[in-house]
C-alpha positions as MATLAB code, in Angstrom:
seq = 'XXXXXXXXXXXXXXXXXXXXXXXXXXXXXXXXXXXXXXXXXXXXXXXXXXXXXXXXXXXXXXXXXXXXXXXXXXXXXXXXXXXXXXXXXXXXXXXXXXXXXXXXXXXXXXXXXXXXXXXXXXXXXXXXXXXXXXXXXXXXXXXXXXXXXXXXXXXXXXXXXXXXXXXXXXXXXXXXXXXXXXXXXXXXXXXXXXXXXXXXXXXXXXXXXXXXXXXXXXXXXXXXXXXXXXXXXXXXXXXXXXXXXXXXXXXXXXXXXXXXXXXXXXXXXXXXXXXXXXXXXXXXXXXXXXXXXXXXXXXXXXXXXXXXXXXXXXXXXXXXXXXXXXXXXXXXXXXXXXXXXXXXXXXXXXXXXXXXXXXXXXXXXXXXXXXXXXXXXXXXXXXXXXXXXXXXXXXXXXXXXXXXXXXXXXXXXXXXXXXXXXXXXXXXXXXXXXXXXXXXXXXXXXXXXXXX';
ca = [
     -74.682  -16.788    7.767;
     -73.286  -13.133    7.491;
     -74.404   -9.829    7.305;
     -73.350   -6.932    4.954;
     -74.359   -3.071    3.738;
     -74.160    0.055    1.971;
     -75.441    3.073    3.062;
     -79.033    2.933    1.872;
     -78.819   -0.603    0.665;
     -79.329   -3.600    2.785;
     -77.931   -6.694    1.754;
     -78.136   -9.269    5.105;
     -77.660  -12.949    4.151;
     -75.541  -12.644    1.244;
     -72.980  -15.292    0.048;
     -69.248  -15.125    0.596;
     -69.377  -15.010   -3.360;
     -71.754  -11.924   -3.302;
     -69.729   -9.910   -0.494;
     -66.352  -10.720   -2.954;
     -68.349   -9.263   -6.020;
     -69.035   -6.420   -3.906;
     -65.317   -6.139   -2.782;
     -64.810   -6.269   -6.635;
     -66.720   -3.142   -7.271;
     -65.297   -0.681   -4.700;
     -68.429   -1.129   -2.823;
     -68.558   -0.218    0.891;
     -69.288   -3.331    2.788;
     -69.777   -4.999    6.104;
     -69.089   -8.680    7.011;
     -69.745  -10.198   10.266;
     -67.881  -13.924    9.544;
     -70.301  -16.547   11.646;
     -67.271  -19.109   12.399;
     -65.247  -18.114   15.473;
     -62.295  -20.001   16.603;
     -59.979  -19.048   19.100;
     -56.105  -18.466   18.172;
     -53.589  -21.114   19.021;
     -51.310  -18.437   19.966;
     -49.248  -18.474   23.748;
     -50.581  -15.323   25.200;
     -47.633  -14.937   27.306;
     -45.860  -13.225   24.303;
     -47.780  -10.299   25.520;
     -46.333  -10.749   29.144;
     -42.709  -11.044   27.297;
     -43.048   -7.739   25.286;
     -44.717   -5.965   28.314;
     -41.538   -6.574   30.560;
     -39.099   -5.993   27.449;
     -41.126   -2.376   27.285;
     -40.440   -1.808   30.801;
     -37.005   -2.815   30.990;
     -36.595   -0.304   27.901;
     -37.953    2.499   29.102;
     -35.363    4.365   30.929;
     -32.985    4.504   27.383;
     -36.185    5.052   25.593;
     -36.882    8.246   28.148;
     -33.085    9.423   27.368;
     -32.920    8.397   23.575;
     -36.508   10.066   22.796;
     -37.205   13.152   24.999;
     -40.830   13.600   24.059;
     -41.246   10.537   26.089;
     -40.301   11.475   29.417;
     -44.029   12.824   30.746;
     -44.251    8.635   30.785;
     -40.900    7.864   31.785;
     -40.406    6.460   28.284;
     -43.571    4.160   28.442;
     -45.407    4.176   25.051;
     -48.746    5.248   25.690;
     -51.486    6.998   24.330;
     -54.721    8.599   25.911;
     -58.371    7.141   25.545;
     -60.745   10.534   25.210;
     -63.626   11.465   23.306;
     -63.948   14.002   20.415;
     -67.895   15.712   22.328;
     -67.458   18.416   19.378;
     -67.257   16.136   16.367;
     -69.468   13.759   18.067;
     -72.315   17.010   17.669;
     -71.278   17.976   14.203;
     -71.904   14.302   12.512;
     -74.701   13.480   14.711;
     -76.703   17.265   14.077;
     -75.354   17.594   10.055;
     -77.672   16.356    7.829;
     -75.207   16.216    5.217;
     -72.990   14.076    6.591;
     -75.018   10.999    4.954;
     -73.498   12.445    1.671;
     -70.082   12.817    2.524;
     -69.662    9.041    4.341;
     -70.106    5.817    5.141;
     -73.588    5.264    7.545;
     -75.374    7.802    9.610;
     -75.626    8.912   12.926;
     -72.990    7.688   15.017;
     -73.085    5.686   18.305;
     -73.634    7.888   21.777;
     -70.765    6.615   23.683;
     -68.143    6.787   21.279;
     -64.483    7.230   22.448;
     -61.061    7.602   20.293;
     -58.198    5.661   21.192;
     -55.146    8.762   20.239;
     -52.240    6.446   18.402;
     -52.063    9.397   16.420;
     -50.339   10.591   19.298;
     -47.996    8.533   20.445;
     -44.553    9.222   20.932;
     -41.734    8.510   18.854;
     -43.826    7.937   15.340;
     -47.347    9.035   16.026;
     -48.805    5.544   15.170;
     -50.434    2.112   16.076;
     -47.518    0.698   14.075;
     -45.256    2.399   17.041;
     -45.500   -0.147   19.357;
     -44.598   -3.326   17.322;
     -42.038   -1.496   15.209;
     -40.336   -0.229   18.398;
     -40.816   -3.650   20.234;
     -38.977   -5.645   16.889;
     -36.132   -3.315   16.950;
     -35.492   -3.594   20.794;
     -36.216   -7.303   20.824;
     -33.935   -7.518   17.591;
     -30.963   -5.577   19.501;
     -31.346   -7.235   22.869;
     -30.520  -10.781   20.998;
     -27.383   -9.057   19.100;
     -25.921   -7.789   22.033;
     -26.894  -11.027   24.736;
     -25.401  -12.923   22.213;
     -22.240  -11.145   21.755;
     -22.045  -11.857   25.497;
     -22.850   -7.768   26.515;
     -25.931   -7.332   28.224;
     -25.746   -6.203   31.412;
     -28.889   -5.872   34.135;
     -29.632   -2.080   33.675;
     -30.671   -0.570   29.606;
     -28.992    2.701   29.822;
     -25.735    1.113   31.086;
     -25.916   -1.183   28.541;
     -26.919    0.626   25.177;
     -24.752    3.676   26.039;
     -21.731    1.439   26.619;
     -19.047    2.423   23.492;
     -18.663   -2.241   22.840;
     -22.658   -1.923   22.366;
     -22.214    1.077   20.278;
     -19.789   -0.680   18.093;
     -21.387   -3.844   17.467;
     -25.012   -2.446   16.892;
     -23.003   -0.345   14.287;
     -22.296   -3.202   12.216;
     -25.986   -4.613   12.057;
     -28.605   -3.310    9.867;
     -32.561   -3.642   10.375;
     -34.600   -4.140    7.150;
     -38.374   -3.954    6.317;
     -40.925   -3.082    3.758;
     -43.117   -0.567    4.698;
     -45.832    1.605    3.384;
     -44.853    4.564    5.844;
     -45.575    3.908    9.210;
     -44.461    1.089    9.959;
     -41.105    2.289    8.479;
     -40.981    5.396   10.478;
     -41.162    3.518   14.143;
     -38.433    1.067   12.821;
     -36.458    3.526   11.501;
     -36.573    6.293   14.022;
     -35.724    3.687   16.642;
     -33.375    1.625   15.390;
     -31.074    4.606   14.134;
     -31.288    5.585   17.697;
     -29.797    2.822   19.186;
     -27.006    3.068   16.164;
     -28.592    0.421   14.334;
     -27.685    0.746   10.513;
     -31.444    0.570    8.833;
     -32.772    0.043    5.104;
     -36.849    0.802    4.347;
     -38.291   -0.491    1.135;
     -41.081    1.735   -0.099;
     -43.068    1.905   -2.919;
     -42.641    5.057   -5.124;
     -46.226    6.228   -4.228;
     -46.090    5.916   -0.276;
     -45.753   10.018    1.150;
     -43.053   12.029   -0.031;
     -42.049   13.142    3.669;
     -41.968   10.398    5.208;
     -39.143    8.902    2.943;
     -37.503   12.511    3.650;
     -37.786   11.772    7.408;
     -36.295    8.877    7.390;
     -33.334   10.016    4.948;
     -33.016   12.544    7.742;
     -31.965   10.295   10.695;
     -29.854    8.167    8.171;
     -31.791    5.326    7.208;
     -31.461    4.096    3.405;
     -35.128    4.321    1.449;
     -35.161    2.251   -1.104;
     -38.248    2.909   -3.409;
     -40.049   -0.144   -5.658;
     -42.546    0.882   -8.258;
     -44.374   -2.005   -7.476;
     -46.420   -2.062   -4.505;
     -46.230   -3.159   -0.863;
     -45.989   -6.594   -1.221;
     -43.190   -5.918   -3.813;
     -41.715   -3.823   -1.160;
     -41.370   -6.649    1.515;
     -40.009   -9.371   -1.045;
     -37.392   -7.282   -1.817;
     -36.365   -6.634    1.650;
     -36.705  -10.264    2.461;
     -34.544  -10.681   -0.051;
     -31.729   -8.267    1.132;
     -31.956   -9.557    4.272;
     -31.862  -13.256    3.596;
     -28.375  -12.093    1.936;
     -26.770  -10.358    5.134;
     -25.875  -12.746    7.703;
     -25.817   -8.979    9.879;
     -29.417   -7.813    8.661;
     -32.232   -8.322   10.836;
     -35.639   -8.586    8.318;
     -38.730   -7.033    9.870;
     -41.666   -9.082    8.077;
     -44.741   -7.285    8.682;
     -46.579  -10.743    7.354;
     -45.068  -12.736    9.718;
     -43.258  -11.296   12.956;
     -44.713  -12.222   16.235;
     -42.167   -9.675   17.858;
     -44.420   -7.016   15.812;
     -47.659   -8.830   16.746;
     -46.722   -9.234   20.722;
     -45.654   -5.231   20.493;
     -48.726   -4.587   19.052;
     -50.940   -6.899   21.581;
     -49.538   -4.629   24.791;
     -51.572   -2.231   23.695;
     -55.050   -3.993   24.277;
     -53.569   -5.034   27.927;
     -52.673   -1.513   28.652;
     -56.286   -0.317   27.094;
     -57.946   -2.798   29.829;
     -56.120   -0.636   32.386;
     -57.577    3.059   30.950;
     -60.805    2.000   30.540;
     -60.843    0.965   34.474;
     -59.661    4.147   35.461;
     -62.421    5.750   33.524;
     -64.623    3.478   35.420;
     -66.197    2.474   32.334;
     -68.501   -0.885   33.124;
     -67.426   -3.751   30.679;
     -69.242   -6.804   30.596;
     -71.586   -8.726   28.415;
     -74.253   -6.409   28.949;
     -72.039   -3.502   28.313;
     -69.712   -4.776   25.739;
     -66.695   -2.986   24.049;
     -67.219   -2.666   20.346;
     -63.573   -1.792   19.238;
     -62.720   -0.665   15.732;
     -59.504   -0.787   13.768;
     -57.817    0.772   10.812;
     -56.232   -2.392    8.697;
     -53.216   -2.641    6.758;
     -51.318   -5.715    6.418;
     -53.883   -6.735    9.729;
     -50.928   -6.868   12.035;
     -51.669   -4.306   14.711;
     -54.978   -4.792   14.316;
     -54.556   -8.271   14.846;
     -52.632   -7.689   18.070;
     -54.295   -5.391   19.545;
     -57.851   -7.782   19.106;
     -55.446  -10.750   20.617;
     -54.523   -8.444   23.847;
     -58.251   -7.191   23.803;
     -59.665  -11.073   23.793;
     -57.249  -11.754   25.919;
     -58.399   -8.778   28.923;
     -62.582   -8.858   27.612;
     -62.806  -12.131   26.280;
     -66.574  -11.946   24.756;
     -67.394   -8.674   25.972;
     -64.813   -6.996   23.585;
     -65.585   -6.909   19.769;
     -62.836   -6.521   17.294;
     -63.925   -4.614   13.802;
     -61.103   -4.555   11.109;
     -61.601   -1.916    8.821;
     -59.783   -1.682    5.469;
     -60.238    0.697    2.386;
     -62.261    0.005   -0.403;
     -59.323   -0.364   -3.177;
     -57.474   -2.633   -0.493;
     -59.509   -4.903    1.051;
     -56.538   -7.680    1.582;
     -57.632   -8.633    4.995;
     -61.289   -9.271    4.415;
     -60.887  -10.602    1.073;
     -58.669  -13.297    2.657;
     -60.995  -14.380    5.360;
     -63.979  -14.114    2.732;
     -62.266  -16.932    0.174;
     -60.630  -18.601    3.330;
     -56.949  -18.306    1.005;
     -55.950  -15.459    3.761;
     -52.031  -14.960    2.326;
     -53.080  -16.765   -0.654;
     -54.492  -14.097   -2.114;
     -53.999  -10.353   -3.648;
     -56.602   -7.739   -4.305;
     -55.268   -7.745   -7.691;
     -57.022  -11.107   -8.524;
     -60.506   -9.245   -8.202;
     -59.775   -6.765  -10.442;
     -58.709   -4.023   -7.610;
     -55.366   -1.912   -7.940;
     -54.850   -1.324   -4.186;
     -54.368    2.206   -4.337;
     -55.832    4.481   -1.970;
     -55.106    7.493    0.322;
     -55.037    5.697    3.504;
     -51.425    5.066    2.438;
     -50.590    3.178    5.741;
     -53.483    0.565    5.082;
     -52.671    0.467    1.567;
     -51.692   -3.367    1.545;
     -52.924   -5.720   -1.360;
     -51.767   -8.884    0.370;
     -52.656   -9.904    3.979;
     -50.696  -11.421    6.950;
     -50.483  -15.012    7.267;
     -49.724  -14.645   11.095;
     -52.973  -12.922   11.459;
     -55.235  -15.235    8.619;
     -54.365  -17.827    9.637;
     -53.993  -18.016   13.963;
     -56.604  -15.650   14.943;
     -58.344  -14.890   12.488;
     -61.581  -16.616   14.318;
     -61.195  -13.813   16.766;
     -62.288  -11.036   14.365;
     -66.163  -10.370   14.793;
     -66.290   -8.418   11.658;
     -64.669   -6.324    8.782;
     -66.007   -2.636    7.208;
     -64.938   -1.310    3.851;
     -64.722    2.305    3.971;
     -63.756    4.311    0.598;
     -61.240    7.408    0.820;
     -64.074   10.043    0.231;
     -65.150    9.492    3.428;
     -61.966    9.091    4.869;
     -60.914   12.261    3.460;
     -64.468   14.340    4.624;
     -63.810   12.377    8.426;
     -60.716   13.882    8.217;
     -61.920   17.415    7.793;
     -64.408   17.503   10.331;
     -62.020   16.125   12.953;
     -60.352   19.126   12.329;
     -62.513   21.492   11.817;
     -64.772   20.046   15.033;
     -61.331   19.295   17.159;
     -58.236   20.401   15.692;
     -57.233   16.778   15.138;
     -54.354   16.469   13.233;
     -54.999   12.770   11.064;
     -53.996   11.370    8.217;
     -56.769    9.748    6.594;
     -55.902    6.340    7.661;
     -56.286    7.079   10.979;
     -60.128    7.694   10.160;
     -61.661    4.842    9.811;
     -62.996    3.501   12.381;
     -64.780    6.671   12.686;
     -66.742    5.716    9.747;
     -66.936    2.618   10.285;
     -68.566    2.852   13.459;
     -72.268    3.879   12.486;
     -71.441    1.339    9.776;
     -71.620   -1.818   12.156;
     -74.538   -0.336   13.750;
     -76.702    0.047   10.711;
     -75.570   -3.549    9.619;
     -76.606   -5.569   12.750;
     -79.770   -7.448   12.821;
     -81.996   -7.655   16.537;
     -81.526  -11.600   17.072;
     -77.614  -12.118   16.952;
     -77.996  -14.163   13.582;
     -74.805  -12.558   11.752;
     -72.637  -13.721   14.820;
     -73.457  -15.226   18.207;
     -74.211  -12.189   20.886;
     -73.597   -9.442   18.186;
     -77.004   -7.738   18.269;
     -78.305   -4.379   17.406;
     -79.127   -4.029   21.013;
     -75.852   -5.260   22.163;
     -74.299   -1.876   19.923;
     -77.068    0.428   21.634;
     -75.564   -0.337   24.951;
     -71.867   -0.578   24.163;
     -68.953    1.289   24.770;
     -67.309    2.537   21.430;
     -63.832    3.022   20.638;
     -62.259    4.254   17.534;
     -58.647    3.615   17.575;
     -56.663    6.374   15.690;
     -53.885    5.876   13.505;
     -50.854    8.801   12.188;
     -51.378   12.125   11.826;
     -49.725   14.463   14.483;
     -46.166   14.389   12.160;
     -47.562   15.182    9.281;
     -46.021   17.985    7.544;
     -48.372   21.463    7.765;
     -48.197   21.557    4.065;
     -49.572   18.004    3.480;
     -52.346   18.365    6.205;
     -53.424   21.138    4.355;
     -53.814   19.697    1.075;
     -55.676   16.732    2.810;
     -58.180   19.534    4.202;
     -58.368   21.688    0.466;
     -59.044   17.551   -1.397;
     -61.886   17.042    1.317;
     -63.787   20.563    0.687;
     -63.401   20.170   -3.025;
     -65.001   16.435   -2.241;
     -67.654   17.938   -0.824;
     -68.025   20.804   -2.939;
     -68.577   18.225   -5.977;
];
């Protein structure tokens, strides 16, 4: 059995088949899949990234200065937004602009948006790839030595990294954390785009020196051609967002390190107090990591929400027809274009599909109206800086809640009264390097939304 909504429209107990249609249609929609299963992947690839982080950190403090308040750890904080919090809960007219209604009481924003280096959840598994990619170039050219800064300054490491090249496909984010870091280290780099992904974030990249190649085709076009490129260079390293478990294990840290925050907020976790945890969703990489490190820390007392746009559904439509990589959003009819431009992904991850994708307790559809008014109010309420993208699990939030039944039916322990009492986190995605110009004109499109 599974449960899905629209605002104003209750639709528990509908078939896979139904939920697709409604995919089909652009509709906002929530899925709680029944079947759990727990992934057959070695946690310890969270304990191998972890170390690898630590052992980085020092060049990572020299290379990037804005990471030296953390000694060149990758962290963000865990806070809540009290003044946005009172504008959606007291506006009546929020019901028009988004998604659901009032949102939950204890709701918390997990700030990605500000991490260091490239301001995104795909920070930590980009940056994690490219220093797991040069560590095994340089140990086996025979040059590591015990200390990172020794090492990666040396002028032999500067020299070989110089004749290796990083490639990956990218809709923007993902692309700026590879690119930023590897042309740090002196890694030659090559990002395939498509010709619609943001304007400055191709020029950012061009800035440090990396090559942007742009596809008219979409994401998925994007990676085959890097794949391709790659598969053609016996010096390229290929970054495949679909597949990498060095991405996935960078990305999984972050639930580990999350486990850490909430204790020091002395926030009680447990199965009366659960952790309902929602996630913007591309490509469902970093979403699926961080839900693996979550499981891993909360086992049943964390639950994982994916949360995609309503023109690129990938992840959700995969698990729905149980074809995960096996299928495109194309095949329903949808064109996979939206303004979340980092989740705009038409084909999903087989990594994540198909080896924990029994670990997901549920997937929202949001559409980019509502991304686009969330946006707003964030800033107008907090000065948040966010790309639209990075909004979504603060509409999807009241979402869930509104979808849940009283007796657990849609999935074992997930209850209406298990959401009253839980601890809420939306995790925030891109935003604080955003151009002022293009912030702007993502404020001036949500007021003439609203004044429609």
């Amino acid at each position: 059995m599974s449960t899905s909504m629209n605002a104003g429209m209750d639709t528990s107990g509908a078939t896979r088949e139904a939920l697709t249609a409604r995919l089909a249609r652009t509709q906002p929609t929530v899925w709680f899949p029944a079947e759990t299963a727990p992934s057959d992947l070695d946690p310890q690839i969270i304990d191998v990234a972890e170390a690898r982080f630590r052992w980085f950190a020092p060049l990572l403090e020299q290379l990037f200065p804005e990471t030296g308040r953390t000694g060149g750890v990758l962290e963000s904080p865990v806070e809540k937004f009290p003044a946005l919090h009172c504008a959606l809960t007291e506006d009546v007219a929020l019901t028009e602009d988004v998604e659901g209604a009032a949102i939950p009481p204890n709701l918390w924003v997990k700030r990605d948006d500000l991490l260091p280096i490239s301001g995104s959840v795909k920070s930590r598994g980009g940056i994690h790839e490219v220093l797991a990619a040069a560590e095994r170039i340089v140990s086996e050219a025979g040059l590591m030595g015990q200390d990172a800064v020794e090492t990666f300054r040396s002028e032999p490491v500067a020299q070989l990294l110089g004749t290796h090249r990083i490639v990956v496909g990218s809709t923007g984010n993902l692309g700026l954390s590879i690119g930023l870091t590897a042309r740090a280290l002196g890694l030659a780099v090559t990002v395939h785009m498509s010709t619609d992904a943001k304007a400055w974030k191709k020029q950012r990249l061009r800035e440090v020196g990396a090559d942007v190649v742009e596809h008219a085709g979409n994401f998925t076009a994007a990676m085959a051609e890097g794949r391709q490129q790659a598969e053609a260079d016996p010096q390229a390293h290929f970054v495949d967002d679909e597949r990498s478990l060095d991405l996935f294990a960078g990305y999984a840290v972050a639930g580990r390190r999350l486990a850490g925050q909430l204790q020091a907020l002395s926030m009680p976790l447990s199965a009366e107090h659960p952790l309902f945890v929602y996630l913007p969703c591309g490509v469902g990489g970093a979403p699926g990591g961080v839900t693996f490190g979550l499981k891993q820390e909360f086992g049943e007392a964390v639950r994982c929400f994916f949360v995609e746009p309503t023109h690129a559904p990938s992840v959700m439509l995969g698990r729905l027809t149980g074809r995960d990589e096996g299928i495109a959003v194309d095949e329903i009819g949808l064109d996979g274009r939206t303004l979340a431009d980092g989740l705009a992904v038409p084909r999903p991850s087989e990594l994540v599909g198909r080896h924990m994708g029994g670990l997901i307790d549920g997937f929202v559809t949001v559409s980019d109206e509502s991304l686009v008014g969330m946006t707003a109010r964030a800033h107008h309420a907090e000065g948040a800086r966010l790309e639209p993208s990075a909004c979504a699990g603060l509409v999807a939030a009241s979402m869930v809640g509104q979808a849940l039944d009283d007796d657990g039916a849609s999935r074992p322990g997930l209850t209406r009264d298990a959401y009253d009492r839980a601890t809420h986190i939306a995790w925030l995605t891109g935003g604080s390097m955003v151009p002022d110009a293009e912030h702007h004109a993502i404020i001036r499109n949500a007021c003439g939304i609203r004044a429609l």
